[in-house]
GUTITOR-209078 format. One record per residue (C-alpha): x, y, z. Coordinates in pm, whole numbers. Layout:
BEGIN
X Y Z
...
END
This chain:
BEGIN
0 0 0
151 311 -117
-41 578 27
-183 422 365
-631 439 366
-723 532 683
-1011 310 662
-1039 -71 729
-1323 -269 635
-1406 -580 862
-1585 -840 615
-1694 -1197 791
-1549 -1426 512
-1348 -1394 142
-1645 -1394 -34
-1863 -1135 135
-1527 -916 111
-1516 -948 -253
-1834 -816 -297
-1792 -549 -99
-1476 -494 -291
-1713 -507 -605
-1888 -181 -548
-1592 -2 -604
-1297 28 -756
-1038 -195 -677
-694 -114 -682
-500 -379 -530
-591 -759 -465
-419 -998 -209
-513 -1361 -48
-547 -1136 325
-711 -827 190
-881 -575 -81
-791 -253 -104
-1030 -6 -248
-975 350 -437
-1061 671 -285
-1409 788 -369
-1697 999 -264
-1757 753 37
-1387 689 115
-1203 984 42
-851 837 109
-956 456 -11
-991 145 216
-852 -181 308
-1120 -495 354
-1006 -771 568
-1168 -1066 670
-1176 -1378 824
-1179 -1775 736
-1495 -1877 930
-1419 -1798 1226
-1098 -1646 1282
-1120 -1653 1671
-1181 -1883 1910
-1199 -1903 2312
-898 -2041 2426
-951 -2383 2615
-879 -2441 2993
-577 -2635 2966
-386 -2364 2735
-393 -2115 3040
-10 -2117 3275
-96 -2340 3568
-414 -2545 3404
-184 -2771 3197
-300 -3066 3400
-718 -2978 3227
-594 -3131 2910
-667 -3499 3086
-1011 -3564 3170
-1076 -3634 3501
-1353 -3622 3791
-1133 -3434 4044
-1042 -3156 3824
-1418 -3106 3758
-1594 -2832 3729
-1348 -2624 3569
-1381 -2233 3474
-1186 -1988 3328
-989 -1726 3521
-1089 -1476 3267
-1179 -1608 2933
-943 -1513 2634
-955 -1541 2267
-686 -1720 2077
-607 -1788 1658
-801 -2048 1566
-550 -2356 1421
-440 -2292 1027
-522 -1934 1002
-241 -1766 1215
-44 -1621 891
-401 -1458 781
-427 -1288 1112
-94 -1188 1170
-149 -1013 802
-533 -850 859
-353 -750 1246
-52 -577 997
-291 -406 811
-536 -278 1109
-270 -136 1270
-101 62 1009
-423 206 860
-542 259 1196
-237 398 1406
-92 556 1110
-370 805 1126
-470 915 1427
-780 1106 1480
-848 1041 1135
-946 688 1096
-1252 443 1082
-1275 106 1092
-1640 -23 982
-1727 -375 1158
-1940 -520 838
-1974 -874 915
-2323 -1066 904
-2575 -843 1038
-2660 -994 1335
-2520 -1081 1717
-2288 -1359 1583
-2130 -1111 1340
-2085 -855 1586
-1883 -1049 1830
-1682 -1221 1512
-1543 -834 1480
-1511 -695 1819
-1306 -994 1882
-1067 -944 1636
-1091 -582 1716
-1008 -669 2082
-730 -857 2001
-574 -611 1751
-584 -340 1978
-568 -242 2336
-827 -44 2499
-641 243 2509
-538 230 2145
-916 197 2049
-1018 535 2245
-862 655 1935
-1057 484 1703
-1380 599 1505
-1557 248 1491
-1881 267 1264
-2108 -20 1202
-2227 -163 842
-2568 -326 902
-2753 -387 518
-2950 -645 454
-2843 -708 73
-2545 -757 -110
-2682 -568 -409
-2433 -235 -500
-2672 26 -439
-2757 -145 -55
-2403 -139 -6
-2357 243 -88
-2663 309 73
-2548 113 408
-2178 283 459
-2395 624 422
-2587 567 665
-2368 379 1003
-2597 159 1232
-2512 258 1624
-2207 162 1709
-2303 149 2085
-2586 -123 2030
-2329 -278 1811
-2113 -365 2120
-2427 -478 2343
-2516 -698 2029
-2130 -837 2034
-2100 -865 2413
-2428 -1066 2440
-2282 -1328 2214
-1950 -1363 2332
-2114 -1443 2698
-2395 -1671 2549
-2063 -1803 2356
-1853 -1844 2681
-2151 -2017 2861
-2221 -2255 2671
-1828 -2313 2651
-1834 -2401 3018
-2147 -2578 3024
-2035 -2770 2707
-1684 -2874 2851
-1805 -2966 3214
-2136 -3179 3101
-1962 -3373 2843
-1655 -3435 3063
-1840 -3546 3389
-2121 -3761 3186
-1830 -3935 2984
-1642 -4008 3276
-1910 -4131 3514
-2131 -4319 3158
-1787 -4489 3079
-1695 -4596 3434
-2045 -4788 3487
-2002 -4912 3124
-1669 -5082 3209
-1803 -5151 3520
-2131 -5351 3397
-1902 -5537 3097
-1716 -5659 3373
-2041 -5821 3580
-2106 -5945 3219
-1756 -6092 3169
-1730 -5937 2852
-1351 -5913 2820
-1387 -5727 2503
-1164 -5390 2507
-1403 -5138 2359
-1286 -4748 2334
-1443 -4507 2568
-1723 -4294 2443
-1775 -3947 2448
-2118 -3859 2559
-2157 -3455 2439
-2350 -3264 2630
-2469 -2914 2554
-2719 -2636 2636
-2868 -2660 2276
-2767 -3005 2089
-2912 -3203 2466
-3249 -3031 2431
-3241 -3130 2055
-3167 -3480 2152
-3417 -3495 2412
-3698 -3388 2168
-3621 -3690 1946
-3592 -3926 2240
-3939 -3789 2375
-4103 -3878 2039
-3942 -4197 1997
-4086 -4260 2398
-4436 -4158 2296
-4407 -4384 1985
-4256 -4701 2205
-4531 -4683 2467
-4823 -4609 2248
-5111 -4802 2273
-5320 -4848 1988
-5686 -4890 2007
-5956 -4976 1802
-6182 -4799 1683
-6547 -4761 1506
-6724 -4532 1310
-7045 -4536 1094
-7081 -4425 730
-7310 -4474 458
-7320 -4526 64
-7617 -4303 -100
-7734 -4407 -431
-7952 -4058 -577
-8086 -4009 -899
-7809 -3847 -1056
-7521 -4034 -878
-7370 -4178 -570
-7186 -4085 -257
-7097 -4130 107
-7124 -3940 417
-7007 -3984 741
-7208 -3975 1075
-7013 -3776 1358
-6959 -4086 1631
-6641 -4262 1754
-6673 -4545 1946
-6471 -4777 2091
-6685 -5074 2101
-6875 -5215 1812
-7170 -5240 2015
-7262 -4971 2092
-7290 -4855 1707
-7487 -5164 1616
-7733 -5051 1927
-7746 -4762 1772
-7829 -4881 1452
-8084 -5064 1650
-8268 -4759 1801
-8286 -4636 1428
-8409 -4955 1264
-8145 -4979 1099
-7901 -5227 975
-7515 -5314 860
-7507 -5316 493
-7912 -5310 451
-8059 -5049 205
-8281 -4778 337
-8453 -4472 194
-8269 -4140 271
-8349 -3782 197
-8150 -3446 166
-8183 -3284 512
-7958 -3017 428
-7729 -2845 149
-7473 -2569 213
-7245 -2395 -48
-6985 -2152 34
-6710 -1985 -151
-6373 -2014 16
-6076 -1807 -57
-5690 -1888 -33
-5424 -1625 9
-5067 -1750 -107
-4821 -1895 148
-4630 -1656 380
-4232 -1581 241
-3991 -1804 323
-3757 -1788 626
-3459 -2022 649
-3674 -2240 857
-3997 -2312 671
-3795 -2324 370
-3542 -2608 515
-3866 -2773 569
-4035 -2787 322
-3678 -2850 114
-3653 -3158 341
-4013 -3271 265
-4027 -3241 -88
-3646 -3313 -204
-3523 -3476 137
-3260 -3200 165
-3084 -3197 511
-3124 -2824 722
-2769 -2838 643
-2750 -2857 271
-2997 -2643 261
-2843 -2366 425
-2486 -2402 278
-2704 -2395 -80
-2891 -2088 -47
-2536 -1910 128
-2416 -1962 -212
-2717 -1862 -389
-2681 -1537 -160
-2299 -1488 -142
-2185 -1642 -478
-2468 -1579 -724
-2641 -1263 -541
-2945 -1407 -625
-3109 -1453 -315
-3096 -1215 5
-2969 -1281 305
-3072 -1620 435
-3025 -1688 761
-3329 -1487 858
-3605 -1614 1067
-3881 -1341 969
-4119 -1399 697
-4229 -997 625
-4032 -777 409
-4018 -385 458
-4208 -151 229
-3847 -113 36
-3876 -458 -109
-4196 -489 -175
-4121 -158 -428
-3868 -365 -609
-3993 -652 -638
-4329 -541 -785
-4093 -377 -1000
-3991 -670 -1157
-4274 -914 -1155
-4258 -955 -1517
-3856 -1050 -1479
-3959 -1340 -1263
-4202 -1470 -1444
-3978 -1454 -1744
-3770 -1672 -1522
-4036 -1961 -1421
-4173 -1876 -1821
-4541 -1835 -1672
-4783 -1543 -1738
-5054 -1421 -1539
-5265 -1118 -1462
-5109 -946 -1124
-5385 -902 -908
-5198 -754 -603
-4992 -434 -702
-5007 -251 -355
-4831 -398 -11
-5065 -636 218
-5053 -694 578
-5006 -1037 499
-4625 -1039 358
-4512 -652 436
-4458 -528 787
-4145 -299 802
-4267 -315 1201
-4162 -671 1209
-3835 -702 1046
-3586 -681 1276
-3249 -772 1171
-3303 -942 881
-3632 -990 614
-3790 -1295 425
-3558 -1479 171
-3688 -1338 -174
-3506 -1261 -489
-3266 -998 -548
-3268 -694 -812
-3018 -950 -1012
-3231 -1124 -1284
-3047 -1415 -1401
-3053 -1571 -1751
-3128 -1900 -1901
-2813 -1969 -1912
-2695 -1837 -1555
-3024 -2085 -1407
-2911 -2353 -1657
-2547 -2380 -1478
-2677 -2382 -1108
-2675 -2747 -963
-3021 -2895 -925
-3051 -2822 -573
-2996 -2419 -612
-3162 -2431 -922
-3469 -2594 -720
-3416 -2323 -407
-3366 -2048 -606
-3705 -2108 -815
-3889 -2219 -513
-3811 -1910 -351
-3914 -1705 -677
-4246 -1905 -686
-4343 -1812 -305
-4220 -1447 -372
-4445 -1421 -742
-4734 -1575 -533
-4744 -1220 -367
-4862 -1110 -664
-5140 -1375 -790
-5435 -1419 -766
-5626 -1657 -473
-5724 -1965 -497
-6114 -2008 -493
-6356 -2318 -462
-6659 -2380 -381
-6731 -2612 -102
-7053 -2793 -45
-7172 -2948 268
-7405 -3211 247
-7667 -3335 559
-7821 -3668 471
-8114 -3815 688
-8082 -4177 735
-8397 -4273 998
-8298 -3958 1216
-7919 -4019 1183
-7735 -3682 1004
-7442 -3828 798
-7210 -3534 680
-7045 -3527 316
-6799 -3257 183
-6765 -3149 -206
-6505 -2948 -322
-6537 -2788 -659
-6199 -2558 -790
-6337 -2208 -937
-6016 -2063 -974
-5673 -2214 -962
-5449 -1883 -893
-5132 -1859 -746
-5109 -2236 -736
-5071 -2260 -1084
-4726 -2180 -974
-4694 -2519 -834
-4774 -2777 -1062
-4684 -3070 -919
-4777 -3064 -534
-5033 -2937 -292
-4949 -2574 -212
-4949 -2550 194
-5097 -2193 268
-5040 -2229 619
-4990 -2453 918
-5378 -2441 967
-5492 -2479 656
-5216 -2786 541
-5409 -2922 860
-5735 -2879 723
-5689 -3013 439
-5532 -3313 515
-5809 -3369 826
-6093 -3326 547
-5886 -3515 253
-6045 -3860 302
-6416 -3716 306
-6337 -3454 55
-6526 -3605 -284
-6719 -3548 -628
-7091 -3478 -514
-7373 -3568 -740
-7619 -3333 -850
-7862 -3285 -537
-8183 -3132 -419
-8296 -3044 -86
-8510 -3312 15
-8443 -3532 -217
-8499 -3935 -179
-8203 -4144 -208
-8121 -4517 -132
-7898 -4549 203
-7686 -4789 259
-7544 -4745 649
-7180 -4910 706
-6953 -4984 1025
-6584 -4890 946
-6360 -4979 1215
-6010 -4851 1288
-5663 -4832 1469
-5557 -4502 1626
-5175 -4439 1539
-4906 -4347 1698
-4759 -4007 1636
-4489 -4047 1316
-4066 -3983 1398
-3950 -3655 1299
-3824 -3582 985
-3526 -3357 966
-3715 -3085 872
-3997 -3150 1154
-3724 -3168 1400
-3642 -2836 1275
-3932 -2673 1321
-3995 -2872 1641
-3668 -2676 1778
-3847 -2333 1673
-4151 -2419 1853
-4060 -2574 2140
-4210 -2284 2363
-4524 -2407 2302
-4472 -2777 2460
-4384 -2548 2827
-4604 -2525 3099
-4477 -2234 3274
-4623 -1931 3074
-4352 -1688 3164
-4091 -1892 2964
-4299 -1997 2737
-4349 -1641 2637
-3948 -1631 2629
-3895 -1911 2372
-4145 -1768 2162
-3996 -1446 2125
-3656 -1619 2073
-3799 -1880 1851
-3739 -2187 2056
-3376 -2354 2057
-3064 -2234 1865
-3080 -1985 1652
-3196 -1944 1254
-2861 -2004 1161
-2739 -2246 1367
-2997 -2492 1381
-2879 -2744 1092
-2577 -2729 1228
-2699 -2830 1570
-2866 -3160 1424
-2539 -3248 1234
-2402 -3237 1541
-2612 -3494 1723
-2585 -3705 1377
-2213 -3683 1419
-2200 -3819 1782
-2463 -4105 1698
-2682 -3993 1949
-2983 -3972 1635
-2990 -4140 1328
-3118 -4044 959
-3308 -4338 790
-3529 -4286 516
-3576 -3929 638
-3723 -4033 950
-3512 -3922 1273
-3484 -4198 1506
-3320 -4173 1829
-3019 -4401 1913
-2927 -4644 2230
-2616 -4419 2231
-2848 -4064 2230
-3127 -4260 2465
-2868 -4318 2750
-2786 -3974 2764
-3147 -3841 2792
-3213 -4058 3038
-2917 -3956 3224
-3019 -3617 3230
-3380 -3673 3231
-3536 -3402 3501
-3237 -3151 3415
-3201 -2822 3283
-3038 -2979 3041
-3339 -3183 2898
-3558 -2886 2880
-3569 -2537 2635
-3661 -2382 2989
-3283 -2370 3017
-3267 -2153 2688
-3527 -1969 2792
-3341 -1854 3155
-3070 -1773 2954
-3259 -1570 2703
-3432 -1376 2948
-3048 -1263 3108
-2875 -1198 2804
-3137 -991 2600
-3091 -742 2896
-2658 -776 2824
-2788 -667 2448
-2989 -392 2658
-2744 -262 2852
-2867 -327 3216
-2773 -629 3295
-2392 -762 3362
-2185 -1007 3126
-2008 -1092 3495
-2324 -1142 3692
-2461 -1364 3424
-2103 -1585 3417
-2125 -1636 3781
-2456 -1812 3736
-2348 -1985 3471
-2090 -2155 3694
-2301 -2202 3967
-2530 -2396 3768
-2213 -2598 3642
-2155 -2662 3959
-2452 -2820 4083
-2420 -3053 3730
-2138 -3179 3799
-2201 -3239 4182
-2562 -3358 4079
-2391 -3655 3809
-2274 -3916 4035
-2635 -3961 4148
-2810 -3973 3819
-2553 -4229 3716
-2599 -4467 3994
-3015 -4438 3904
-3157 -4781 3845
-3295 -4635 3494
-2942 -4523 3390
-2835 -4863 3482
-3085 -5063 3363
-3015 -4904 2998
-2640 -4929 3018
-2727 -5303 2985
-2932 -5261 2724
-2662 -5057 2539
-2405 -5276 2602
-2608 -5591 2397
-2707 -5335 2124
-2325 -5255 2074
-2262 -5642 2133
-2489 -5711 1814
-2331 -5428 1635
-1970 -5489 1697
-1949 -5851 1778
-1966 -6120 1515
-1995 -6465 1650
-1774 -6703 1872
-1396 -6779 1678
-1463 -7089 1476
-1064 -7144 1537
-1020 -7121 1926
-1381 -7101 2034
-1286 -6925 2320
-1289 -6508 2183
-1536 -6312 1981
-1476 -6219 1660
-1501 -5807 1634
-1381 -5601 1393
-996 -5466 1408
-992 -5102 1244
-969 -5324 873
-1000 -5653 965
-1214 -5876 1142
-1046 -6077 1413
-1029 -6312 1722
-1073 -6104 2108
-833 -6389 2214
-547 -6268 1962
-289 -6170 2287
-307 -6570 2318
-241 -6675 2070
-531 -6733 1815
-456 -6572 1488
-785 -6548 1284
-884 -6330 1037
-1130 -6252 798
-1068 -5978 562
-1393 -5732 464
-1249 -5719 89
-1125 -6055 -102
-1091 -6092 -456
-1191 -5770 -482
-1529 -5837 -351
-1650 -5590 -9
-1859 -5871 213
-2171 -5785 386
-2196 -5769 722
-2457 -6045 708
-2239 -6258 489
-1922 -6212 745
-2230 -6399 999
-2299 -6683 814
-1896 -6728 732
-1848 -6739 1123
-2170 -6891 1237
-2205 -7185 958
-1815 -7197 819
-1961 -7176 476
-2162 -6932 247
-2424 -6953 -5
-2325 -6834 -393
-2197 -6468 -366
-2146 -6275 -707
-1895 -5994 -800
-1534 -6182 -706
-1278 -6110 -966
-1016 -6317 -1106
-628 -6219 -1180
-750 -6200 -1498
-1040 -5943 -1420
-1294 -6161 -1488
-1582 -6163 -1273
-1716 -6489 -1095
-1911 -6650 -831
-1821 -6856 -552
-1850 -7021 -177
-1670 -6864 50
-1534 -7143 347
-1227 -7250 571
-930 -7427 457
-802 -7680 802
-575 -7389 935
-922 -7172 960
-792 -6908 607
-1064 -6809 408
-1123 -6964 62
-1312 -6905 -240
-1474 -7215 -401
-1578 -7095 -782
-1899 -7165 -881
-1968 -7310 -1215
-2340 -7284 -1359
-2436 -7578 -1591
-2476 -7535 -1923
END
């Protein structure tokens, strides 16, 4: 840098930077920063810098002189806080800070009184903190008293939001509330984190070893780690509360009465408004009504009702409803989701900012987006009359947006060939989100529905016609059922099955009647999918008895945040405490041992969120202390850790260890060595092979021969029986493919037997 800017620019990651950078002219170009030419904004240019994720990270406990001995887990050390907590370089990215901490200082120090730096990360708490921490650790409190700090807080990446956002500075004081309350949500949940995990994996992996030894299972099995957290354990818990109410459901039977009417100008059915549990008491019924199963009687028209009903267009997306319904439709993870439309935001500038959790735009967007309607239906190739030009209620409430709006398109209006080139999954987010934000715009959707009262000998049976007068904004979607709304997807499904094509009818008219016992089996409630468990998080508020925190986790939208949600259910993926089959979430023996560990806790329960909620929104306030809220924090850790032992020793907690124990005996063990009959075979990092290898017995049994990869199942047999059926896909030296037997030669070496078909 020639001629030093007095101006630094603090952008969250390289690609945000660049686009920053892209608004202006750019006059020099390095792998740790932009610089900018002066302009009307930035008289004597600017420097952007940025981080790699992030760039900062608390330091642990063990890294502090005198705490060397943290670095081992153990229960005497336990609980364990920080002195004072302190941020260190996160590992790979220490020549990228020392470079960015180069550059801050000789912008900033070089020009005293005469300097800004603008903190423009993501516009939210997380950002915040991401730049006061590198701020804090670039320069001293005293050197920052010289310092004009200004914050960048837009809510697009588009140029003219850009120019428009370093015009006009966001509060720099809030700023700092904003950044404080995250570092101390971040440090809490550091300590919580690091003391639950350590003091359930010790005690868990004690009574494990413990048990395996009542069991005489000599097997040497690695320790787990059980993770605990503030967020991810009340995630768990909600999977392992469904999976309970789907284990101990009962189902009962059921029985209902319905009828088949045969009028003059067709047939239907209708439905009588009873649910009984005993079959008797429907046939006595039928009884007091002369009536009987399956015999024909004459009917008349009691009643007919017809009623136009009106459909507005779903609400715009937030990251949340559209993970969901992602998940639902294309079994996308929260995850991929996420990383897809950060891409579609940050790469293509297509989309706005997504990590949003409002569904309402301001009266700025609605402006340009009516203003190019007829660009987005270009890009979906559909016409239609726009019968909503001015703002409703329904979508646009600048009151409501608070950080961040709906995702909806940007000003950029792509080409074929730009849409062409996406992957399928942005091309199906991106066009998705330009369907829901054109559906503004359309038309409802109308039908007429008729209700239908049909006297059978004094008993009303209901039936329900549906008759589409107008198809409007769900043209749009032309291969599903548009959901409008949480209600009305309810609705609909609830009235689906009596839903029909009525006949012609009068009132009063005479039909034949035909009255039918239908019985049934109530269900169980279904597992989560990924994107259930997703909203489930959001709404867990509403599951909480105590009205003052339920009130809390509605405000702050349940359990982790917007944008860290997906993550949060990776995480319990990752640590096998839930598992992912067929999109349905299913909670493991792993992830059930821990909830029932800390079944009764905090931990367990959003109320735990919601404490801390309450606390730190008044940090972001200014009248309430970062300190005072720490100290809590620890004494809660405290009484954790002291509370463990107990909750360990619980006959529940035992009881399931067992049952853990035979699940991860089924998983990991394979049968009793054919060789010495004495071990177990188990699998050996890439081989399976004898427990009782220390004494001598050298089996083996390799996963992959002749370039085959064996089942687990056929591994069994192998073991149990000494022989296989016909497996396919071995290949010869040759590279010819073949069949065989697999068996045991006399020194207990596998062999393959060819198998020859006849001709």
């Amino acid at each position: 840098m020639a001629n030093i800017p007095n101006t630094v620019i603090i952008a969250e990651k390289p690609q945000q930077a660049s686009t920053y950078a892209a608004a202006y002219k750019i006059v020099n170009r390095t792998k740790h920063f932009i610089e900018i030419a002066s302009c009307n904004t930035f008289k004597r240019g600017a420097v952007i810098v940025w981080g790699f994720g992030h760039l900062l990270q608390l330091r642990d406990l063990h890294e502090f002189p005198g705490k060397e001995h943290l670095k081992k887990w153990e229960y005497a050390t336990l609980p364990a806080f920080f002195d004072q907590p302190e941020m260190k370089v996160s590992t790979g990215v220490e020549d990228h800070f020392e470079e960015i901490k180069r550059v801050l200082r000789d912008c900033i120090l070089r020009n005293p009184n005469d300097n800004t730096v603008w903190v423009a990360t993501d516009p939210d708490r997380e950002g915040s903190a991401i730049a006061w921490n590198l701020i804090n650790a670039v320069f001293s409190n005293e050197e920052q008293q010289g310092i004009t700090f200004k914050r960048l807080f837009i809510k697009s990446l588009e140029k003219d939001a850009i120019h428009k956002g370093f015009l006009n500075p966001y509060p720099i004081d809030k700023d700092k509330r904003f950044a404080l309350e995250a570092y101390t949500r971040s440090v809490s949940d550091f300590l919580v984190g690091i003391n639950g995990t350590r003091i359930y994996s010790i005690l868990l992996n004690n009574a494990i070893h413990f048990q395996k030894q009542q069991m005489n299972d000599t097997s040497q099995g690695k320790n787990q780690i059980f993770n605990v957290g503030r967020v991810q354990t009340a995630a768990c818990y909600l999977v392992y509360d469904r999976q309970m109410q789907i284990d101990n459901f009962i189902p009962k039977e059921f029985f209902e009465l319905y009828a088949e009417f045969h009028a003059a100008r067709g047939s239907y059915r209708g439905k009588a408004s009873l649910k009984e549990d005993e079959i008797a008491k429907v046939q006595e019924l039928l009884r007091r009504h002369n009536l009987a199963q399956e015999r024909p009687v004459e009917a008349f028209v009691k009643e007919i009702e017809k009623n136009e009903k009106r459909e507005q267009s779903p609400k715009l997306h937030s990251l949340t409803t559209l993970q969901t319904k992602a998940n639902r439709k294309w079994k996308l993870s929260p995850k991929q989701v996420l990383q897809t439309i950060q891409t579609l935001y940050e790469k293509y500038k297509l989309l706005s900012y997504p990590r949003t959790d409002c569904q309402y735009i301001t009266d700025s967007e609605f402006v340009y987006l009516r203003d190019n309607v007829e660009n987005y239906k270009s890009i979906l190739g559909v016409q239609f009359d726009n019968k909503y030009l001015e703002a409703r209620n329904r979508y646009v409430r600048t009151d409501a947006v608070q950080e961040h709006y709906a995702i909806v398109p940007t000003k950029k209006i792509p080409d074929k060939e730009l849409v062409n080139s996406l992957t399928i999954t942005e091309r199906n987010l991106y066009l998705e989100v330009v369907r829901t934000t054109l559906a503004m715009f359309h038309d409802d959707y109308v039908y007429e529905q008729t209700n239908v009262i049909t006297d059978l000998n004094g008993i009303d049976f209901k039936s329900t016609g549906k008759i589409e007068i107008l198809k409007g904004f769900k043209a749009l979607w032309t291969d599903e059922e548009v959901e409008t709304s949480a209600e009305s997807s309810k609705t609909f499904k609830e009235n689906e099955e009596q839903t029909q094509n009525l006949p012609l009818l009068d009132k009063n008219e005479r039909s034949r009647g035909i009255p039918q016992i239908k019985s049934g089996v109530t269900r169980p409630p279904s597992a989560y999918t990924e994107g259930e468990l997703l909203k489930a998080m959001e709404t867990c508020g509403s599951s909480v008895e105590q009205e003052e925190y339920a009130d809390i986790l509605k405000e702050v939208m349940g359990i982790g945040t917007v944008a860290t949600r997906a993550d949060i259910i990776e995480t319990i993926k990752n640590t096998k405490y839930i598992e992912v089959a067929k999109n349905k979430v299913r909670i493991t023996e792993k992830g059930r041992l821990l909830c029932i560990s800390v079944e009764g806790t905090l931990l367990a329960s959003p109320i735990l969120t919601a404490k801390w909620e309450s606390f730190l929104k008044k940090i972001g306030e200014g009248t309430a202390s970062s300190e005072k809220f720490i100290d809590s924090i620890e004494k809660f850790v405290t009484k954790l850790v002291n509370d463990a032992p107990l909750r360990i020793a619980s006959k529940p907690v035992q009881d399931h260890i067992r049952v853990y124990l035979k699940e991860e005996q089924d998983r990991t063990h394979f049968g009793i060595c054919p060789k010495c009959n004495k071990g177990t075979v188990v699998f050996k990092k890439s081989f399976y092979g004898c427990t009782e290898y220390k004494n001598g017995c050298g089996f083996q049994i390799w996963p992959k021969i002749n370039e085959k990869n064996l089942t687990v199942k056929q591994i069994k047999t192998l073991i149990e029986k000494q022989k296989t059926g016909v497996i396919k896909g071995f290949k010869s030296k040759t590279g010819n493919l073949y069949e065989g037997r697999l068996s045991f030669d006399n020194n207990f070496k596998v062999i393959v037997t060819p198998e020859f078909k006849k001709k």
